[in-house]
N, C-alpha and C positions, 0 to 999 in steps of 0.2 A: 386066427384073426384075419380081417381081411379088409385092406385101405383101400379106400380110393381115390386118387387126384385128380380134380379136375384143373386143367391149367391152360396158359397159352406161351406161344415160345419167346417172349424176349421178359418174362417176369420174373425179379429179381429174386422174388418169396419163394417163388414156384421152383426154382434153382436151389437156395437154402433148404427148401424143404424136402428133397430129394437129395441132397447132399446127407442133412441128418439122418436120412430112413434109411440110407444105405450105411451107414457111419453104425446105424443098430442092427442091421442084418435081418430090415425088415423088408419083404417081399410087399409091393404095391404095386395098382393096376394105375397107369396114367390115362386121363381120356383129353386130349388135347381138343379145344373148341375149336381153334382154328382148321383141324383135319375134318370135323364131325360139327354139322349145326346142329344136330339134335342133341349132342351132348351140353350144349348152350340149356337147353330145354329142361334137361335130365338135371342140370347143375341149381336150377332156379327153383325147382321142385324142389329139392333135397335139400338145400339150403334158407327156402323160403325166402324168396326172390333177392338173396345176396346177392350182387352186380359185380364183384371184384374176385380176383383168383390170389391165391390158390383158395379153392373148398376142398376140404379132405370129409372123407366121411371112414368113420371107424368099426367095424362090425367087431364083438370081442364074442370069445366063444361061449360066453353065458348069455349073447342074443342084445348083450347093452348096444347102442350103437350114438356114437356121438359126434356130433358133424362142427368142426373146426373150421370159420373162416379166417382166414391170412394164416400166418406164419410167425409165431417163438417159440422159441425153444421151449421155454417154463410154461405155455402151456402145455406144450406135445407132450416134455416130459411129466406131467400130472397128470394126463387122461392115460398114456402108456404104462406110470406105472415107474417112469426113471426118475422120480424125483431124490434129491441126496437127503437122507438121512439126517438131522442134526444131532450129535454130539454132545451132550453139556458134557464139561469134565467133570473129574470126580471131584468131589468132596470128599474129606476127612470125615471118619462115623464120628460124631459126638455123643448122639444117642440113638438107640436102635429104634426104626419108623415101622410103622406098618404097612406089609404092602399096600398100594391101593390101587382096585379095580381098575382096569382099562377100556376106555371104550370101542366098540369093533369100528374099524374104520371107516372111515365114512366114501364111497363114491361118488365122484366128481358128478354134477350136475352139468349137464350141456346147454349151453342157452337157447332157449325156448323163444324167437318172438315171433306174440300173433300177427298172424294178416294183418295189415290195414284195413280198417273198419271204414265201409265209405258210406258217409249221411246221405240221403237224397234231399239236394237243396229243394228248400221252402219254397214255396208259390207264394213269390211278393202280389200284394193286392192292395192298393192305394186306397186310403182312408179318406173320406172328405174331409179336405183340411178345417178344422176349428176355425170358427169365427172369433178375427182377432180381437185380444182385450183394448178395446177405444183409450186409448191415454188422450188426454186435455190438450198437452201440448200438442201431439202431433196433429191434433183436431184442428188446433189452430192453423196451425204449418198448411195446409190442407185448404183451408177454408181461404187464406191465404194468397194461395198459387193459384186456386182457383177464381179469386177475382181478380189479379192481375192475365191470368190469360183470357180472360174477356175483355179485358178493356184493350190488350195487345191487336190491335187493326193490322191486316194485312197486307202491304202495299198492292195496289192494282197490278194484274197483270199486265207486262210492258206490250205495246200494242208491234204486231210484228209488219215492217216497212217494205212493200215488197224492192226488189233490186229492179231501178229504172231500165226498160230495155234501151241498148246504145244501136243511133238509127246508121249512123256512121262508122264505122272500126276505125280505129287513129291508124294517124298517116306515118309509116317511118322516114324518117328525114336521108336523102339519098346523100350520102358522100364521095364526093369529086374524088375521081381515080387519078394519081400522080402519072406525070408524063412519062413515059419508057424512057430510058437510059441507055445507053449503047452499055453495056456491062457483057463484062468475059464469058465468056461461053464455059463450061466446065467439060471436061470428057467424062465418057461412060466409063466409070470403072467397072471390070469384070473379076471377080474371086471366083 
């Protein structure tokens, strides 16, 4: 048999599920994405563009191979083969049965999904829109507006004034300077 992990290093699955494989004394090849982009590549193929880790893929020595995304246990253990047995208890014979036939077991089916099927959008092409059905009323509504917006007049345009040229420039009014004062002298300070 022979596993394969693809994974990357801080996921918590991908931890779990390597903890299990080794808990069964099963030998697996890891292919870390973060060491290898191609194996990003290789994981997307093989899983059919699953986006998330862990993807294991299973080869078993009759050639089945079945590719597990994420991580439990109860599936690992039903494609491996560790599933627990159930038990009924016995029952008391009352009266003797016959055996009856059992059927050969059945192998685990792996989930199969297809591609994404992609439509090629439609070439929209605009319809000449139908001529609307005439309703009465809005006939009216219509007939309407359209006589009040004719009889709506619109005032003249207002006539534009030019700005008189000024032959003069105004005079500023000169203000009387107050007589000097004998006032203190200040010293130069220096910082």
């Amino acid at each position: 048999m022979k596993i394969t992990i693809y994974t990357i290093a801080d996921c918590l699955f991908c931890k779990q599920e390597k903890e299990y494989l080794n808990s069964h004394s099963l030998p697996f090849e890891e292919k870390s994405l973060e060491a290898n982009k191609e194996f990003l590549t290789e994981m997307l193929a093989v899983s059919n563009n699953f986006a998330g880790t862990p993807v294991t893929k299973i080869e078993k020595e009759d050639g089945q191979i079945s590719v597990l995304k994420g991580f439990t246990k109860e599936e690992f253990d039903k494609v491996l083969g560790f599933e627990e047995k159930i038990v009924s208890p016995t029952k008391p014979e009352t009266a003797q049965l016959a055996p009856t036939p059992s059927a050969p077991p059945i192998a685990p089916i792996p989930e199969v999904i297809p591609p994404p099927v992609i439509n090629p959008v439609p070439e929209i092409t605009t319809a000449p829109s139908p001529k609307p059905v005439e309703n009465p009323e809005q006939k009216q509504l219509d007939s309407i507006l359209n006589n009040l917006e004719q009889k709506t007049v619109a005032p003249p345009p207002l006539p534009l004034n030019p700005i008189p040229e000024v032959s003069n420039p105004p005079v500023q009014p000169s203000i009387p300077s107050a007589p000097a004062q004998n006032l203190p002298t200040i010293p130069d300070l220096k910082i």
